[in-house]
C-alpha positions in Angstrom: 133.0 102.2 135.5 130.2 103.2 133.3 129.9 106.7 131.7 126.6 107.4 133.3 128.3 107.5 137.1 130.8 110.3 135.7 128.2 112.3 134.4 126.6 113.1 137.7 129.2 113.7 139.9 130.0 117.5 138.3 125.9 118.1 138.3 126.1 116.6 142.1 128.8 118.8 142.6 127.1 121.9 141.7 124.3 121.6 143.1 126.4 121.0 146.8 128.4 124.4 145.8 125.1 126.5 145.1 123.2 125.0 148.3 126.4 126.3 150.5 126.3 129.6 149.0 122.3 130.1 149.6 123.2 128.8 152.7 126.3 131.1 153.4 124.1 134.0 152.2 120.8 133.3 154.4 123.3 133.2 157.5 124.8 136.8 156.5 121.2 138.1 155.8 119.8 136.3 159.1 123.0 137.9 160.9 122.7 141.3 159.8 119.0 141.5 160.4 119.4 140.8 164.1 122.1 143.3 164.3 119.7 145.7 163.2 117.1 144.4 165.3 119.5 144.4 168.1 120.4 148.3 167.7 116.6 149.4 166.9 115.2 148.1 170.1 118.4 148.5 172.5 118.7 152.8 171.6 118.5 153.9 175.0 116.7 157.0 176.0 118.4 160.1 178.1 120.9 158.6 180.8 122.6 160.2 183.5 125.6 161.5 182.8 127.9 164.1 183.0 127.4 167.6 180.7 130.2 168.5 178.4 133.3 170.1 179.9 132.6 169.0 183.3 134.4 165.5 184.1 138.0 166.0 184.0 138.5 161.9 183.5 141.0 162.0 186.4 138.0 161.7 189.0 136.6 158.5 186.2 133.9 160.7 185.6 133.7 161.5 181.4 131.3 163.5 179.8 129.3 162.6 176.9 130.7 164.2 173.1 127.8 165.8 172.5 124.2 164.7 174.3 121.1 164.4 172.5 119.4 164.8 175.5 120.5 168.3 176.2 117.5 171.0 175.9 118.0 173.2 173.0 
């Protein structure tokens, strides 16, 4: 075996190791930007529901904690 063929399998190896990580870290930023995406364009407006203090949660009706659709 000649000493050239040793001396590029650590540089080889490096370079694999940083590729995954740039990789690893695009798919987390990719990921966490469609998240955001995701809860941006899915905030619903007002819905229909019950006001605070009136479902009992026997009947399977629950109000809302506290509704930012409520007039102030």
């Amino acid at each position: 075996m000649s000493a050239t063929g040793t001396a590029t399998r650590p540089i080889r190896t490096r370079a694999v190791l940083w590729l995954a990580v740039g990789a690893g870290l695009l798919l987390l930023l990719i990921a966490n930007s469609h998240l955001v995406y995701v809860a941006i364009m899915s905030q619903p407006e007002c819905v229909a529901h019950v006001r605070q203090g009136e479902g009992s949660g026997r009947d399977g009706k629950f109000s809302a904690a506290r509704s930012s659709c409520t007039p102030r």
